[in-house]
C-alpha positions as CSV (number, residue, x, y, z in Angstrom):
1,X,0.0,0.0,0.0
2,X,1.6,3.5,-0.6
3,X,0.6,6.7,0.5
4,X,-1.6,9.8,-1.1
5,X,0.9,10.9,-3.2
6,X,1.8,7.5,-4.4
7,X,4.5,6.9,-2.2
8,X,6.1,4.5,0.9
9,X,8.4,5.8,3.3
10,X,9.2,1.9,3.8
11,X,9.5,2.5,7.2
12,X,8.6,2.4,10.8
13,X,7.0,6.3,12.1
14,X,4.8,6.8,14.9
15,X,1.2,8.0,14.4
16,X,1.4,10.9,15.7
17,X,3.7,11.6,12.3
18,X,1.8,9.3,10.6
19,X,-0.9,12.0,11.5
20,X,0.8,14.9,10.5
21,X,2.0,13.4,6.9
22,X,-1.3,11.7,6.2
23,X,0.5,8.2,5.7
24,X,-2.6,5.8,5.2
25,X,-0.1,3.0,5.4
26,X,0.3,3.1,9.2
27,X,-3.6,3.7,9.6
28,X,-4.2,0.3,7.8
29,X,-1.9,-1.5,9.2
30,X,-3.2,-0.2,12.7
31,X,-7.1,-1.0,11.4
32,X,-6.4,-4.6,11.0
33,X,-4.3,-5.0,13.6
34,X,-7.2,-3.8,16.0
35,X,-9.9,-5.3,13.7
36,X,-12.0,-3.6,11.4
37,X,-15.1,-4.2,14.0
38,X,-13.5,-2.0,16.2
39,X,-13.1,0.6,13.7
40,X,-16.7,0.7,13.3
41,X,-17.6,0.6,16.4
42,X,-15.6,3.6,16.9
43,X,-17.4,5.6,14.7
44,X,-20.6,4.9,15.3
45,X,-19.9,5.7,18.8
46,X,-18.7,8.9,18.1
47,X,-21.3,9.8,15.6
48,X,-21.5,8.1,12.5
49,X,-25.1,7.0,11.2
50,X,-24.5,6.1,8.3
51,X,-24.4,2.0,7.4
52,X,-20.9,0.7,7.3
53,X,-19.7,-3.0,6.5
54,X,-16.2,-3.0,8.8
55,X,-14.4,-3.8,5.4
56,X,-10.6,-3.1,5.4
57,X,-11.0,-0.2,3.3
58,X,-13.0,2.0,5.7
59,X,-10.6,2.7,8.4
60,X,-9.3,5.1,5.5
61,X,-12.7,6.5,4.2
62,X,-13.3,3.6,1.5
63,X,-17.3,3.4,1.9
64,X,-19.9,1.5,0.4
65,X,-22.3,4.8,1.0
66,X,-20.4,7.8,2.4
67,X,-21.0,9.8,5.6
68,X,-22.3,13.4,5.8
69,X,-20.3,16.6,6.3
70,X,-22.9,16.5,9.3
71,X,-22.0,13.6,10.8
72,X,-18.4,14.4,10.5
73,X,-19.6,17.9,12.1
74,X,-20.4,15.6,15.1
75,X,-17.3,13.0,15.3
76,X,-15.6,16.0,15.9
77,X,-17.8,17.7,18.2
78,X,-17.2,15.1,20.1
79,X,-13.4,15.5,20.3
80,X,-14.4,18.8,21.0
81,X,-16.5,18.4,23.7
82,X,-14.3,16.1,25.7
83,X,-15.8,12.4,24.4
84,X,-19.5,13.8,24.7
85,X,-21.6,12.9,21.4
86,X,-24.4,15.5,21.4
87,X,-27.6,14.7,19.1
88,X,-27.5,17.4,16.5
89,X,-30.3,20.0,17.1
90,X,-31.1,22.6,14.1
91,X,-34.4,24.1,15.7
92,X,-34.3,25.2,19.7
93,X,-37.5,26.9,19.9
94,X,-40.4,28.2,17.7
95,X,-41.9,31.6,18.2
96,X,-45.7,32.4,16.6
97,X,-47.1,35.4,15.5
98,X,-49.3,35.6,18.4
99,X,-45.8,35.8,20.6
100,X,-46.4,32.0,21.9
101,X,-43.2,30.4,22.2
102,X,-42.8,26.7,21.8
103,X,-39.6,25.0,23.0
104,X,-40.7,21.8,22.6
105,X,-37.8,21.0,19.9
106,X,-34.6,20.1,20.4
107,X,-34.4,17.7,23.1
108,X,-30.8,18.1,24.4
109,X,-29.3,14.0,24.4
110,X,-25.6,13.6,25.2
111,X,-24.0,10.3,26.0
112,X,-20.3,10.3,27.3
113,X,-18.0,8.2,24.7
114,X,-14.1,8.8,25.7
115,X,-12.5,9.6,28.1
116,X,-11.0,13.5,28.6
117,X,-7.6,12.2,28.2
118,X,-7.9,10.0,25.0
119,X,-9.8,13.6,23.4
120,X,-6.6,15.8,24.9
121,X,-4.2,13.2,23.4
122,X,-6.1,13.4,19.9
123,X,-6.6,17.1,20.1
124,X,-3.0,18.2,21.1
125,X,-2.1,15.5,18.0
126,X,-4.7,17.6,15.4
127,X,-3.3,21.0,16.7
128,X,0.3,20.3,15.4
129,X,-1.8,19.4,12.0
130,X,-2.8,22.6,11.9
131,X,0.6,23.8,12.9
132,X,2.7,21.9,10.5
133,X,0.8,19.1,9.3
134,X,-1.6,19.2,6.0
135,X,-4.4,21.0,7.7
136,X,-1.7,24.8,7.9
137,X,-4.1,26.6,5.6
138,X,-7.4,26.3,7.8
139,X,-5.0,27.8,10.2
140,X,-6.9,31.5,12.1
141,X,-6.0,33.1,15.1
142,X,-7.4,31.2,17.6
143,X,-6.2,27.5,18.6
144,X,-7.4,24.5,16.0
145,X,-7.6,21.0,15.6
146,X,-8.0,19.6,12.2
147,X,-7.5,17.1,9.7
148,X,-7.9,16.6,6.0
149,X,-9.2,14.1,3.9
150,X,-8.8,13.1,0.5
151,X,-10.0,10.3,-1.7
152,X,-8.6,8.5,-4.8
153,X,-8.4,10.1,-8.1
154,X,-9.5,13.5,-6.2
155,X,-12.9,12.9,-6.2
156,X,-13.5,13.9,-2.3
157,X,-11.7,16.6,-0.4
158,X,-12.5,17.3,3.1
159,X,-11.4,19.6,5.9
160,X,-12.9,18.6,9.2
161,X,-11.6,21.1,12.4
162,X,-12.8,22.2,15.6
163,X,-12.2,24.7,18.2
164,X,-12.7,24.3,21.8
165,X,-16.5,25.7,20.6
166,X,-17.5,25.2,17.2
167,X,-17.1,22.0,15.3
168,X,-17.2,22.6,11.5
169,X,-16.1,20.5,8.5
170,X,-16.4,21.4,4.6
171,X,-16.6,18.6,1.4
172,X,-16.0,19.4,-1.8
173,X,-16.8,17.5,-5.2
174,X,-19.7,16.6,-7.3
175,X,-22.8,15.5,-5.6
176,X,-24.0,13.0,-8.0
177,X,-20.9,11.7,-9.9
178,X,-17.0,10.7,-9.3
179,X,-15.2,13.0,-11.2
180,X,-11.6,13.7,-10.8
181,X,-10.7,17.7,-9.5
182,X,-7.4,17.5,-11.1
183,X,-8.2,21.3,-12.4
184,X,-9.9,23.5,-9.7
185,X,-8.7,27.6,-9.4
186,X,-5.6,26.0,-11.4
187,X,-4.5,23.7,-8.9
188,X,-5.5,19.3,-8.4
189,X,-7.8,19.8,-5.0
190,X,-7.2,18.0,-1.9
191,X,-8.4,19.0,1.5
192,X,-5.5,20.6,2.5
193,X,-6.2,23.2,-0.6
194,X,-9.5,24.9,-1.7
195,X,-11.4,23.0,1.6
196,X,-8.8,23.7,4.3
197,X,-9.2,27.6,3.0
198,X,-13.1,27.5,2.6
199,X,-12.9,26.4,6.5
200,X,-10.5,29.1,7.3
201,X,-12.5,32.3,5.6
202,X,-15.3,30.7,7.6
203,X,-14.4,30.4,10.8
204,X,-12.4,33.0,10.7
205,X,-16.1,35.1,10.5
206,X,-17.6,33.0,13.3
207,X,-14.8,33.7,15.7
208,X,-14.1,37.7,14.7
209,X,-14.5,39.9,17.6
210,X,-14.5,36.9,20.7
211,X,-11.8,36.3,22.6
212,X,-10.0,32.9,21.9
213,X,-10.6,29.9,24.1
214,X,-7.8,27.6,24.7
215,X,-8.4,24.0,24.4
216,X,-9.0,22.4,27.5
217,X,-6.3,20.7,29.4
218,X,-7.8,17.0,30.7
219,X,-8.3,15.8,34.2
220,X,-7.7,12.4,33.3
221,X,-4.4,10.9,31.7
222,X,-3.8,8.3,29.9
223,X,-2.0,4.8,30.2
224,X,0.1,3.6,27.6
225,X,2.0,0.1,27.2
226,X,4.0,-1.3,23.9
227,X,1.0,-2.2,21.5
228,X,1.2,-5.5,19.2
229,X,-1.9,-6.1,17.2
230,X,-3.2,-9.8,16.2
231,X,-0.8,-9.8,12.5
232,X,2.5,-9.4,14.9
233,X,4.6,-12.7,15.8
234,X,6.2,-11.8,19.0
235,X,4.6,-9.5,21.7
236,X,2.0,-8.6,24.2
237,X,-1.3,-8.8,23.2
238,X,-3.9,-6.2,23.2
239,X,-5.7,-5.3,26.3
240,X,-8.1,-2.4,26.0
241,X,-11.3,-1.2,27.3
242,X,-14.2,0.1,25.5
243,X,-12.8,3.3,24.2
244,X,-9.3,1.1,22.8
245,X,-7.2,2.4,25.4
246,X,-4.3,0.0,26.5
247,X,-3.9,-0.4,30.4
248,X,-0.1,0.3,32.4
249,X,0.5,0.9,35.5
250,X,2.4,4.0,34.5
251,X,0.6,7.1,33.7
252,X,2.0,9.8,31.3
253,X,0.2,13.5,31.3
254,X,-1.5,13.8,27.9
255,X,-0.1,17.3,26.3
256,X,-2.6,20.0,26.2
257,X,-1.2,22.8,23.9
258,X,-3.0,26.2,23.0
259,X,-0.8,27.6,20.1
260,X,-2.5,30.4,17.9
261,X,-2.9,29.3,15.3
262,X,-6.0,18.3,14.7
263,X,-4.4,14.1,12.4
264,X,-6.3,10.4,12.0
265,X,-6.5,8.6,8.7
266,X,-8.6,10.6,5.6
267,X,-12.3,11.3,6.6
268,X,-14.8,9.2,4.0
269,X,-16.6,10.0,1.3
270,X,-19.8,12.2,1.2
271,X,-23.5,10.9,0.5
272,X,-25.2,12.3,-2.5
273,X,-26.9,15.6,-2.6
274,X,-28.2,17.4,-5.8
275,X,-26.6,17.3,-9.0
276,X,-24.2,20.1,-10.1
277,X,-20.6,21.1,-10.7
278,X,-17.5,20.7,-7.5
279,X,-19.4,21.6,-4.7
280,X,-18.4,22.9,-1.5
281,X,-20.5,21.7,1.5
282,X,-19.9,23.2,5.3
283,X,-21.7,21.8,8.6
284,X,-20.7,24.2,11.7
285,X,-21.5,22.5,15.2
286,X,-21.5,24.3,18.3
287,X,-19.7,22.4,21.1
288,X,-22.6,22.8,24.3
289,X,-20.1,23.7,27.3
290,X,-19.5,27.5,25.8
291,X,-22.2,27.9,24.0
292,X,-24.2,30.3,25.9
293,X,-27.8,29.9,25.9
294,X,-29.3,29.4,22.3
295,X,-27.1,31.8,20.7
296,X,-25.9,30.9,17.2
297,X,-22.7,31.5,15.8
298,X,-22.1,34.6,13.5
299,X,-22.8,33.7,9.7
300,X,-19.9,33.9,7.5
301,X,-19.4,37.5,5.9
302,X,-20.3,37.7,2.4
303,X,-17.2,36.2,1.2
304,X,-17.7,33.3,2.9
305,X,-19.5,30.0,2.0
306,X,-22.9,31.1,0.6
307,X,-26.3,29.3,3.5
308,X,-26.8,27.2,1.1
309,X,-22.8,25.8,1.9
310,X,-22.6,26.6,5.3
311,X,-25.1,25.5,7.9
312,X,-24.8,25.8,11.4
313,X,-26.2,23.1,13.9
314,X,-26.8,23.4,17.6
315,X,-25.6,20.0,19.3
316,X,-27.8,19.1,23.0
317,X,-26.1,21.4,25.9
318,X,-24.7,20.0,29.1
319,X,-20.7,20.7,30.7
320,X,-17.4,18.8,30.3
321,X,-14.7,20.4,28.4
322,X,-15.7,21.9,25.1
């Protein structure tokens, strides 16, 4: 298997650089080392509604049917939010002409997923994408997690970031058909391009004029031990818990970093939509700890994502980090 560009390193990195240089290598090797079950299980914790079959393929994005930019709007929320998933909420309240307000909408749900310090971990790993990994033009002035996503023959490009509030990814590519962007603005597209800029204008509107929140740092740490997945000849075996983490008896700090301004393998492909030319989708989630109240996020000024791009979604409220 080689990488993205069509290339192997033909050697042995970490993930956390594995992260940062989007080698899919690593990531499948990792995906059926764990199992491909687990992998799905994973995602569907985090999010994910969409059907998926636990083939090899889809620890990179390779789906039968692919996600939303919505439900990717919530994996990440989730990171956000400090391993809560939050049940999506576009309406909060409906007013009527005769001043009657209903708030019957929106039922806040939340169910704890991961732990605060596998989100930290992940999070301080998705900052340094944004710093120096493939995600440095989604980069604004406030810290950022985020990673891209691109699929074979350029047909998908994703940018899927967060901030310690807002969870927002953006797809491009053609709704209805595979066709390859090898020609967009003058330049092949991949999410680290046209998307990982589209996200930047964006959320550089939503964020203008409020001060910048730090990511979180985790009460929790977490415990590693040398990993060596089913495939390997000589070793320990795994021993995780629900969430994948591997017990030790020693504890190591996760990092929590707030640089100005997040990596995991390429997000999957998008679900149809309606028919038309390279298409540019955004879905903005609002982490619930800092939202205040049932305020929504600024829209993007007129350079931004048209609404018809850009939506913005309200996940249920509650506390842990955001």
């Amino acid at each position: 298997m080689k990488t993205f560009e069509g290339t192997s390193l033909n050697k042995s990195i970490n993930l956390v650089n594995a992260t940062l240089t989007s080698d899919n290598t690593v990531y499948a090797q990792l995906a059926a080392d764990l199992g491909e079950r687990t992998v799905t299980q994973m995602a569907y914790k985090m999010g994910v509604t969409t059907h998926l079959s636990s083939y090899p393929a889809e620890a990179l994005g390779g789906l039968t049917l692919g996600v939303t930019p919505l439900e990717m709007a919530d994996v990440y929320a989730t990171l956000a939010d400090g391993g809560w998933r939050n049940s999506p909420i576009a309406i909060t309240r409906v007013v009527f002409p005769n001043g009657h307000v209903d708030q019957n909408w929106g039922k806040p749900h939340r169910v704890k997923v991961l732990s605060e310090g596998v989100t930290a971990e992940e999070t301080s790993i998705l900052e340094q994408n944004v710093q120096s990994g493939t995600a440095t033009r989604s980069a604004i002035n406030c810290p950022t997690a985020a990673k891209t996503g691109t699929t074979s023959e350029l047909v998908d490009a994703w940018l899927d970031g967060y901030t310690p509030r807002y969870s927002t990814v953006v797809w491009m590519g053609y709704p209805n058909k595979r066709v390859s962007m090898t020609d967009v603005h003058g330049e092949p597209q991949q999410g680290g391009y046209l998307p990982a800029e589209i996200w930047h204008a964006y959320m550089s509107a939503v964020t203008e004029g409020k001060p910048c929140v730090p990511f979180p740092v985790a009460k929790e740490s977490v415990s590693y031990v040398p990993f060596y997945g089913k495939f390997a000849t000589t070793g320990f075996t795994s021993q995780g818990n629900a969430e994948g983490e591997l017990k030790a008896p020693k504890k190591h700090a996760p990092k929590s970093e707030s640089h100005q301004h997040r990596e995991s393998a390429p997000e999957p492909a998008p679900s149809g939509g309606q028919q038309g030319g390279a298409r540019p989708q955004a879905e903005s989630h609002e982490s619930p700890e800092l939202s205040g109240g049932a305020t929504r996020p600024p829209p993007p000024a007129p350079a931004q994502p048209s609404p018809g791009a850009g939506n913005t979604i309200r996940p249920s409220g509650g506390a842990a980090p955001g």
